[in-house]
C-alpha positions in Angstrom: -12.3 32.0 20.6 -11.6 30.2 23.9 -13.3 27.0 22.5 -11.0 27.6 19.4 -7.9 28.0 21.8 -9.0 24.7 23.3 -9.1 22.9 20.8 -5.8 23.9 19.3 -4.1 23.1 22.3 -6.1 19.5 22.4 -4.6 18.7 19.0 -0.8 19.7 20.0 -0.9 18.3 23.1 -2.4 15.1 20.8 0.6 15.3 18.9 3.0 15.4 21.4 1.3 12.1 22.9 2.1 10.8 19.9 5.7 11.3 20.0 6.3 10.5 23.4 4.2 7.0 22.8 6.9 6.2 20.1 9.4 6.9 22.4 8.2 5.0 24.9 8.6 1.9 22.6 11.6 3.4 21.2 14.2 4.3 24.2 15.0 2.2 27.4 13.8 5.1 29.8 14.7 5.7 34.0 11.8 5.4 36.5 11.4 9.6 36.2 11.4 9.7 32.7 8.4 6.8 32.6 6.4 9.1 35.0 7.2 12.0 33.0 5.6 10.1 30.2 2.6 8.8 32.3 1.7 12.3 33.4 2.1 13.4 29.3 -0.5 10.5 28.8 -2.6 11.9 31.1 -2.8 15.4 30.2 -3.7 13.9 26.3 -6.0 12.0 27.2 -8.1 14.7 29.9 -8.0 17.7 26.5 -9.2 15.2 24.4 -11.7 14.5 27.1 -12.3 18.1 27.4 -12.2 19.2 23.7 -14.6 16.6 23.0 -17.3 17.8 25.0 -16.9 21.3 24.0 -17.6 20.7 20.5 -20.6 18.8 21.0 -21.4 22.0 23.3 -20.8 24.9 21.1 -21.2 22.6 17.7 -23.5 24.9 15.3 -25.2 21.3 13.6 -26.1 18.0 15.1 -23.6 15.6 14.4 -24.3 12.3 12.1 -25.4 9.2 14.0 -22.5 7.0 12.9 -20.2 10.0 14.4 -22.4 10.4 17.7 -22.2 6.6 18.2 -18.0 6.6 17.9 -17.8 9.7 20.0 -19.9 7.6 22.9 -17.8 4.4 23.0 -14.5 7.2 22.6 -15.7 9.1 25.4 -16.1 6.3 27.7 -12.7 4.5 26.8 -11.8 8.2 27.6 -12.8 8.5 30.7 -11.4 4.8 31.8 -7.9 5.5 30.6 -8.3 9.0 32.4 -9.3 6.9 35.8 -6.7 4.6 35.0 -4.1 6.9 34.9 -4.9 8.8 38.4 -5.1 5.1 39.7 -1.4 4.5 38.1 0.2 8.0 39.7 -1.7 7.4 43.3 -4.4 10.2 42.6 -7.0 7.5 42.9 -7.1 4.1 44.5 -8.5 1.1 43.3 -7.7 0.1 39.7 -10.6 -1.0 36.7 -11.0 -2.9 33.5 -9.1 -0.7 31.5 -5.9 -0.8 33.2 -4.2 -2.6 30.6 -0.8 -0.6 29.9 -1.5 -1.0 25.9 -4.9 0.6 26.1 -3.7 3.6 27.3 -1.1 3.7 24.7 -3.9 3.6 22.3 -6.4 5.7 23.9 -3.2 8.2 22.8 -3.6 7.6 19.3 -7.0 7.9 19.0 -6.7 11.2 20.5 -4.6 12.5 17.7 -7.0 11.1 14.8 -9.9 12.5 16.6 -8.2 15.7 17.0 -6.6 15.3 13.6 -9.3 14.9 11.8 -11.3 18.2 12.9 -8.5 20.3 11.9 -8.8 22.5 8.5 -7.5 20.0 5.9 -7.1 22.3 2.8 -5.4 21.2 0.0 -4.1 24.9 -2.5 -4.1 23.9 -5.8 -2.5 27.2 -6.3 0.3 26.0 -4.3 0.3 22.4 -5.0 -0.9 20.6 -7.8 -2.3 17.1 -7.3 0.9 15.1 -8.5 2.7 17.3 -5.5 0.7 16.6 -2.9 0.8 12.8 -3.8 4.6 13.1 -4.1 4.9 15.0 -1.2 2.8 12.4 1.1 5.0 10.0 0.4 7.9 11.6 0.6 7.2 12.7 4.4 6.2 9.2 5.4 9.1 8.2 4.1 11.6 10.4 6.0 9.5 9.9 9.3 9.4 6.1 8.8 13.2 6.3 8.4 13.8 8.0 11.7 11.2 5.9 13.5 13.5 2.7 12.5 16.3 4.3 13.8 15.3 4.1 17.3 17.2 2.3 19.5 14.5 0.0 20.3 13.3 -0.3 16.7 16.5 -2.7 16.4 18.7 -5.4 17.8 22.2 -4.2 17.1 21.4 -0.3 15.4 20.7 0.9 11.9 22.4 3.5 9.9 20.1 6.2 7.9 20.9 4.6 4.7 19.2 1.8 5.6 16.7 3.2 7.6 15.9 5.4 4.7 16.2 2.4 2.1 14.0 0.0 4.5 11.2 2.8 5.0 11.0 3.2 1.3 10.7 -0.3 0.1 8.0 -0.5 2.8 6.0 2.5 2.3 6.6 2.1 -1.9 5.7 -1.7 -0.8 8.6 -2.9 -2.8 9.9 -5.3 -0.4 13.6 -5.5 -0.9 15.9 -5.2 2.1 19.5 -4.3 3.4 18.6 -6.2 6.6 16.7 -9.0 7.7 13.6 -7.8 8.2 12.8 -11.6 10.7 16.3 -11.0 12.8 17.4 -7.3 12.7 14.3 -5.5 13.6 12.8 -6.0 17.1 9.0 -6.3 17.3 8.5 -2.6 17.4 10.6 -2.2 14.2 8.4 -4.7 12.4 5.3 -3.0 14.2 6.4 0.8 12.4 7.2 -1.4 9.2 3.9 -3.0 9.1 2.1 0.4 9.4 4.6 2.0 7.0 3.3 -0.3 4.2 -0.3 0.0 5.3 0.0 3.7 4.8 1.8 3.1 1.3 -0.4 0.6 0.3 -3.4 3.0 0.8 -2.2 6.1 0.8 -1.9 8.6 3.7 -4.3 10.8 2.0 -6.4 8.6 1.6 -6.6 7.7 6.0 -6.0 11.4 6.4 -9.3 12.9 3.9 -12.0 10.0 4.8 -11.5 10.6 8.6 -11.7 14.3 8.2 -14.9 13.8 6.4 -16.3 11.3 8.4 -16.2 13.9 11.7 -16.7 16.4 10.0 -19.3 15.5 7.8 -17.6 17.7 4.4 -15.0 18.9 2.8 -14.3 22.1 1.0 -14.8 22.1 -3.1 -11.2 22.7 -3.7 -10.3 19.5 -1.4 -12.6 17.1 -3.4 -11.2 18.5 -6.5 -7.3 17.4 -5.6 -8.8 13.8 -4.3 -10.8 13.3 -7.5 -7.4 13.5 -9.4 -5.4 11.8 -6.8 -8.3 9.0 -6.5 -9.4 9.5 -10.4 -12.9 9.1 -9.7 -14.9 9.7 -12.7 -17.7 11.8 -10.9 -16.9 14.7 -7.9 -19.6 14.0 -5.5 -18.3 10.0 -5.7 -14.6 11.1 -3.9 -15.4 10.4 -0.5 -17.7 7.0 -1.4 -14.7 6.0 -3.3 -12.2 6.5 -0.4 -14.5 4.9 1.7 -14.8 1.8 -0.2 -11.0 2.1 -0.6 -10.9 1.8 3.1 -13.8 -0.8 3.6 -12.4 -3.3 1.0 -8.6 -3.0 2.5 -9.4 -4.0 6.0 -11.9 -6.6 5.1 -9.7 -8.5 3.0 -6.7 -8.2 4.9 -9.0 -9.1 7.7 -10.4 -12.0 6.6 -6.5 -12.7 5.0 -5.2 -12.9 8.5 -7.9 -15.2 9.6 -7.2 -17.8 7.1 -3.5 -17.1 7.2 -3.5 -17.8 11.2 -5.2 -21.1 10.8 -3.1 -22.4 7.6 0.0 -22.1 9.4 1.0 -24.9 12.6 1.2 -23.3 15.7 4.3 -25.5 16.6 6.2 -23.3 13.6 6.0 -20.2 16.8 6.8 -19.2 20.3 3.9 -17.8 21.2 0.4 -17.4 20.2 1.2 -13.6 20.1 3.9 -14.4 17.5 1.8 -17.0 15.8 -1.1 -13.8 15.5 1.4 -11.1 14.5 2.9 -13.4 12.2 -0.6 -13.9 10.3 -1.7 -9.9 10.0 2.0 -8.7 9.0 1.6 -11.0 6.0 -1.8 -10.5 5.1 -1.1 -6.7 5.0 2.3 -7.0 3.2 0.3 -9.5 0.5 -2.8 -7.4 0.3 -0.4 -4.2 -0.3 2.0 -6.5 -2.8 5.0 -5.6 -0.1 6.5 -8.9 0.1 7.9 -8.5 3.2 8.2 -11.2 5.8 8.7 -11.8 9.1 10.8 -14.9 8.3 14.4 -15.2 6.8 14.2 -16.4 3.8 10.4 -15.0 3.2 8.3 -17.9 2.4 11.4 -20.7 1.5 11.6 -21.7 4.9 11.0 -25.2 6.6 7.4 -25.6 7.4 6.1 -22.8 5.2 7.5 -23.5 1.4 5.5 -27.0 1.6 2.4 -24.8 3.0 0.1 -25.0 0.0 -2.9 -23.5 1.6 -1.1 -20.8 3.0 0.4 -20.2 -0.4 -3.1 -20.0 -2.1 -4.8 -17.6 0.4 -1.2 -15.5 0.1 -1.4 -15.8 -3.6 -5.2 -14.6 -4.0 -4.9 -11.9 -1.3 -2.2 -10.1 -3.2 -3.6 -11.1 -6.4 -6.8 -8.9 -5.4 -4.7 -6.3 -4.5 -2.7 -6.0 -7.4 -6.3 -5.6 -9.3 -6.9 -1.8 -8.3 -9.4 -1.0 -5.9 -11.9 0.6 -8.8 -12.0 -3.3 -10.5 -12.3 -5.3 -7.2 -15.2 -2.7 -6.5 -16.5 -3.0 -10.1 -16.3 -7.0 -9.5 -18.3 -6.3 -5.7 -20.5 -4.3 -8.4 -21.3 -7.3 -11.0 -21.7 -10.0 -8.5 -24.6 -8.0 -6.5 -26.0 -7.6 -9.7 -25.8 -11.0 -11.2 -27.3 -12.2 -7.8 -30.2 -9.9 -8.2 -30.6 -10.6 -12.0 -30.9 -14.8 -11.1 -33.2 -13.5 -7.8 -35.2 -11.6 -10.3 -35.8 -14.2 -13.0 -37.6 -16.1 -10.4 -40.2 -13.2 -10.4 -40.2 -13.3 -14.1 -39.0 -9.7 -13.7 -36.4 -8.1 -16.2 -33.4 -6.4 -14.6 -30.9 -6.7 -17.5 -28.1 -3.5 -17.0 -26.0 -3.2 -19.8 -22.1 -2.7 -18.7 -22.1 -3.5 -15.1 -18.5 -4.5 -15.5 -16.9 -1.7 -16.9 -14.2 -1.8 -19.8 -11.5 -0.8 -17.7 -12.4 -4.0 -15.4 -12.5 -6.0 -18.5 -9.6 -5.3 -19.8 -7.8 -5.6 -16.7 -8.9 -9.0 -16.0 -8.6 -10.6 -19.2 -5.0 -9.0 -19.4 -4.2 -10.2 -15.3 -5.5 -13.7 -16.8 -3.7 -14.1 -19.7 -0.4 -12.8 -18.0 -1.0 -15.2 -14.9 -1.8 -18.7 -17.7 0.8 -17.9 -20.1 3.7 -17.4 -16.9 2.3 -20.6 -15.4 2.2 -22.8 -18.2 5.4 -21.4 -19.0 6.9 -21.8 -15.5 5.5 -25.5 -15.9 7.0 -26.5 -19.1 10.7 -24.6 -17.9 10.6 -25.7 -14.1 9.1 -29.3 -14.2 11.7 -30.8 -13.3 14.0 -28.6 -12.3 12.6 -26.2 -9.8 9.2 -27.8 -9.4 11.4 -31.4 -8.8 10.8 -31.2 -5.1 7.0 -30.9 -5.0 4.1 -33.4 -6.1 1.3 -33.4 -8.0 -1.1 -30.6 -6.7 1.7 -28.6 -5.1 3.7 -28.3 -8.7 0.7 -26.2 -10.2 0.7 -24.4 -6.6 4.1 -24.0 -6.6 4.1 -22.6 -10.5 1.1 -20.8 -9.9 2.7 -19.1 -7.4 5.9 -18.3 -9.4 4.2 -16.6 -12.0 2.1 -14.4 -9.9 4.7 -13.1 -7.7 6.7 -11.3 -9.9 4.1 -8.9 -10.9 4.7 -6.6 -7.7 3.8 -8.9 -5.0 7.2 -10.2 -4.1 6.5 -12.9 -2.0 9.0 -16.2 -2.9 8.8 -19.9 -1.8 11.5 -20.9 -4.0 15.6 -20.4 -4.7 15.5 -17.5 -6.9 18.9 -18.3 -8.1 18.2 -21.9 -9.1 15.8 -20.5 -11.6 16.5 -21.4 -15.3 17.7 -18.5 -17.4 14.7 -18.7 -19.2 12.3 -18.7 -16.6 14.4 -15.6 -15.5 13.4 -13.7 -18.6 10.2 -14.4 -17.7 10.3 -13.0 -14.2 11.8 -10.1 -15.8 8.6 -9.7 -18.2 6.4 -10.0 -15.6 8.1 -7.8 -13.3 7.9 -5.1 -16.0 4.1 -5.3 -16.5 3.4 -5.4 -12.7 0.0 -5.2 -11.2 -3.3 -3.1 -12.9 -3.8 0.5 -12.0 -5.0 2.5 -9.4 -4.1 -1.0 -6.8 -1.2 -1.4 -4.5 1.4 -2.6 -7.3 3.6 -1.0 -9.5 5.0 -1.5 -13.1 3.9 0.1 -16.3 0.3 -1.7 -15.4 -1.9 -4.6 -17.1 -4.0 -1.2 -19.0 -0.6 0.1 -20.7 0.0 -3.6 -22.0 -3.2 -3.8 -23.1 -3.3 -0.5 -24.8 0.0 -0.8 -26.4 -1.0 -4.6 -27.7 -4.2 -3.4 -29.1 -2.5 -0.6 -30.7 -0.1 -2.9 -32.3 -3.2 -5.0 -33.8 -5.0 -1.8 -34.9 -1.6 -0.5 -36.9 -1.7 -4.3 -38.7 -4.9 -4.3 -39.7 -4.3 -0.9 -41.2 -7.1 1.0 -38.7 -6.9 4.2 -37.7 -8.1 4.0 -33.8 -8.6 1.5 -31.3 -11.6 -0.5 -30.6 -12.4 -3.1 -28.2 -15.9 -4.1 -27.2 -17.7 -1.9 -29.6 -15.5 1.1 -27.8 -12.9 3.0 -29.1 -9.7 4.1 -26.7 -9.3 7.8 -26.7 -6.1 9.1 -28.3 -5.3 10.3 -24.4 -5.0 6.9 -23.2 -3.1 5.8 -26.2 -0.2 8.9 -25.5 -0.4 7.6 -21.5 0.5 4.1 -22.3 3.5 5.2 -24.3 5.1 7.8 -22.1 4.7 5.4 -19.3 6.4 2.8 -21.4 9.1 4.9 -22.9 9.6 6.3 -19.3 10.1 3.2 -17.3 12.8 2.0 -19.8 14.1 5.4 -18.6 14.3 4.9 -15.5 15.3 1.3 -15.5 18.4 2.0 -18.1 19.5 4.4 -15.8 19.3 2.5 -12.7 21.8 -0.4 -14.5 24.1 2.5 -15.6 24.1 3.9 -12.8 24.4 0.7 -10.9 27.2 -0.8 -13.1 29.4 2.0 -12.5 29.0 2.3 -8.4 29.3 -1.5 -8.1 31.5 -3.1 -11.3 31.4 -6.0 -9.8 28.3 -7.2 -9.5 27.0 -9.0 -12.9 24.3 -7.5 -15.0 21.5 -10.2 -14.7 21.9 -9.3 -10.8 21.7 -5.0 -11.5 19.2 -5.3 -14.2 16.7 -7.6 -12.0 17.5 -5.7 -8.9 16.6 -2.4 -11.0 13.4 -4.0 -12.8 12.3 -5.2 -9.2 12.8 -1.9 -7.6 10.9 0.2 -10.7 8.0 -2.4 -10.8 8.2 -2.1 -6.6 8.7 -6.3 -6.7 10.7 -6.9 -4.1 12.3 -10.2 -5.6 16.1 -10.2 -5.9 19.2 -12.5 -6.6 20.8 -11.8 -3.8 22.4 -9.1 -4.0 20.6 -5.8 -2.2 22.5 -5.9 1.2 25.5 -6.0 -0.8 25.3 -3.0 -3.1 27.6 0.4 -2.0 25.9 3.2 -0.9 25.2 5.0 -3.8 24.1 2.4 -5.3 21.6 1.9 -2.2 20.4 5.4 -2.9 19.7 4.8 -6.2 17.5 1.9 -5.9 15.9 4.1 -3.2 14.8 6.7 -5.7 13.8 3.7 -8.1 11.5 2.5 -5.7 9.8 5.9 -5.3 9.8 6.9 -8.7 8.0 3.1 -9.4 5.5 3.8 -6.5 4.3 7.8 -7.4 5.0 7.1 -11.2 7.4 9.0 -13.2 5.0 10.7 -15.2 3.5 12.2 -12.2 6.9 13.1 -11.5 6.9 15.1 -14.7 3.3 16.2 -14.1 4.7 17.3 -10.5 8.0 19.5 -12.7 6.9 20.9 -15.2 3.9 23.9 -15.2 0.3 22.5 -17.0 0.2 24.8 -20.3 -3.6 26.4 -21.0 -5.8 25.0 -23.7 -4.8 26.2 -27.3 -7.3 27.2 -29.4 -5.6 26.2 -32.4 -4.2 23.4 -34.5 -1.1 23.2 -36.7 -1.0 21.3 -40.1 -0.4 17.9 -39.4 3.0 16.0 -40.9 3.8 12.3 -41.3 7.1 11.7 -40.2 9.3 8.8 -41.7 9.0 5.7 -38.6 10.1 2.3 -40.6 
């Protein structure tokens, strides 16, 4: 009971570290308030020290390797922040290694997700349903991003809640439009909390939240891995927590590897500081991999030094290319490759290692749908722009420069061009695009690559008078089919309503502006005409609901409302009904 006490206490105390360390980035504090904070520091880290070693003392089962091996290197930072500290207040003399102010800071943090994660995660279906709790995730990041940003320190001149709220929900819905310049209204620490606000949308706070509770713990209740394997719609139960672990593994590598090649595309000369030059590269390759499209620079990437930047372009281009794939087709891709390298490594031992459907149909049709959607927008960008908007690059960087155009708009939101100097046919295009968005289960919105897909075949299948749907030797269940539509019929909704809406706050804006601000915001783009800081209020707050309902999906909105009806066991006649 004492141990359980302990523990309990560890964890608040955890959380009230975590507070205070956003204050101390957030307010301009006196001398006593600092110490105050110091000795707050101090008493998180020293339970965490504490709480630590009673659970390895009264735990009932060894601990995995992998979790001993963290716990070592977490004690020891531990215990060098905890020296650090008595150092800092005069307790001790002498200082060490590990005095660096900012190591402390996170020493606090990792107290709370140790802490965090060993606490009783149990997600009541009877209470919540699986749409909810995804809903409801979001939401609270949302409203806790939104106060975070109105810190004092989060800004240069202050912020109302309004745009607070409309900034922390394009970032966690990684929509990327903006009220304020994200590059000169937000100090570092507001760019900081907006960068982590679309790393947690990107992936999902239940997603960080689940895998680390697992990974200390080493399980997870039945009821638990039921509510992830409809959030995460893995196709078997005891796959949940390898899925949100390859969720989590493919993220940071590619962003990683992202920010590496973003860092060394870009001229130092174009920064400051090396810090900025560093901070520069991993805020865009997190807003890319996420499709955010938000930048650290004014006018995104149309700036001087940058929109002439062709490699920087590409490794932008293909990093939120793979995240607009899904995470279940990039690991399907990870899949076919291993096996393709064993097949050719194999064949050299005259051994046969043929698997039939490696690549699964969902990753086929996603591909050969994101291909055809990227050629036909780029040669039609080509043929519309040549020379017109492509007039002010050469050779190699027109097909960059189009390539790039006709990628963007489907949820990545990234632009090294004029928007407005667009033709109006290339903006029809954009619009298109935008509408379609990025491939399910990835960090993009829209009605997906899968619905267009479905919907096209459908349209094929009704011409050549059949019956069903099939597509490489496999037929599309009806449920699929009824999907594609509702989430069709539902974002032309949505998007109707947002112009009405719109049209009526702010009559005088023109309706090429409303309908691509309210296509952007649905489809969680990010791209605009210029006319988002300018809207009214209501009109902000309706793009803010836009944006949300793009992100969680309307028809898990729906799913969220209404109550799931039990199984019927019986079937009325069925009756054609007049259509053309």
């Amino acid at each position: 009971m004492q141990t359980k006490m302990l523990h309990t206490w560890a964890f608040w105390l955890s959380l009230l570290g975590l507070l205070v360390f956003f204050t101390d980035f957030g307010f301009d504090k006196s001398t006593a308030m600092q110490s105050a904070i110091e000795v707050i520091y101090l008493l998180v880290v020293f339970f965490g020290f504490v709480s630590l070693i009673a659970r390895y003392l009264h735990r009932f089962r060894p601990a995995q390797i992998k979790v001993r091996v963290f716990d070592l290197l977490y004690l020891f930072s531990l215990l060098s922040v905890f020296y650090h500290e008595l150092v800092k207040l005069q307790i001790l003399p002498l200082n060490n290694l590990f005095g660096n102010v900012w190591w402390v800071k996170l020493m606090v943090v990792f107290v709370f997700i140790r802490e965090f994660s060993e606490r009783n995660i149990n997600y009541k279906r009877a209470q919540f349903n699986p749409a909810q709790l995804f809903i409801l995730s979001f939401l609270s990041i949302i409203l806790v991003g939104s106060l975070f940003l109105m810190l004092p320190n989060a800004t240069y001149e202050g912020i109302g809640f309004i745009d607070a709220l409309f900034t922390a929900t394009s970032a966690v819905c990684v929509t990327g439009l903006i009220v304020v310049d994200t590059a000169t209204h937000f100090t570092l620490f507001g760019q900081t909390i907006i960068m982590v606000l679309i790393q947690i949308g990107g992936v999902g706070i239940l997603t960080f939240a689940s895998y680390f509770s697992y990974f200390f713990k080493g399980g997870s209740t039945y009821e638990n891995q039921l509510a992830l394997n409809d959030i995460t719609s893995t196709q078997k139960l005891s796959e949940v927590f390898t899925t949100l672990k390859r969720i989590l593994v493919i993220t940071f590598t590619i962003e990683f590897f992202a920010a590496v090649l973003i860092y060394f595309s870009v001229s130092p000369r174009l920064f400051s500081s090396g810090f900025e030059h560093f901070f520069f590269a991993v805020f865009h390759s997190i807003s890319a991999f996420c499709n955010a499209g938000f930048s650290t620079l004014t006018g995104n990437l149309y700036e001087t030094g940058f929109f002439l930047n062709y490699p920087l372009q590409i490794v932008v281009m293909l990093t939120f290319i793979i995240g607009g794939l899904g995470f279940p087709i990039v690991s399907n891709i990870v899949d076919y490759v291993k096996y393709t390298i064993r097949r050719i490594f194999y064949s050299f031992k005259r051994v046969d290692s043929y698997k039939p459907w490696v690549l699964t149909l969902n990753s086929r049709i996603t591909l050969i749908t994101t291909f055809a959607l990227t050629g036909f927008g780029f040669v039609a960008i080509m043929a519309t722009e040549y020379n017109h908007m492509l007039q002010g690059h050469q050779g190699f960087g027109k097909v960059v420069a189009a390539l790039f155009q006709a990628t963007t708009p489907r949820t990545a939101g990234f632009n090294a061009i004029d928007l407005n100097s667009l033709q109006f046919s290339t903006i029809m295009l954009v619009f298109f695009l935008m509408w379609v968005g990025a491939s399910p289960s990835s960090t993009g919105g829209g009605i997906k690559t899968s619905t267009l897909a479905i919907a096209t075949l459908n349209l094929l299948s009704l011409a050549k008078g059949k019956t069903r749907i099939e597509v490489f030797r496999r037929q599309i269940s009806s449920m699929s089919v009824h999907r594609s539509y509702a989430i069709i019929s539902l974002s032309l909704i949505v998007i109707g309503a947002s112009v009405f809406l719109i049209s009526i706050f702010d009559s005088d804006k023109e309706l090429i502006d409303v309908a691509f601000e309210s296509f952007s915001a649905y489809s969680t783009v990010g791209l605009s005409l210029g006319i988002t800081a300018q809207l009214s209020q209501m009109s902000k707050l309706v793009i803010i609901g836009v944006m949300f309902v793009g992100r969680v999906g309307m028809l898990s909105v729906l799913i969220a409302v209404f109550k799931k009806v039990k199984q019927i066991n019986y079937q009325y006649p069925n009756q054609e009904i007049t259509i053309n």
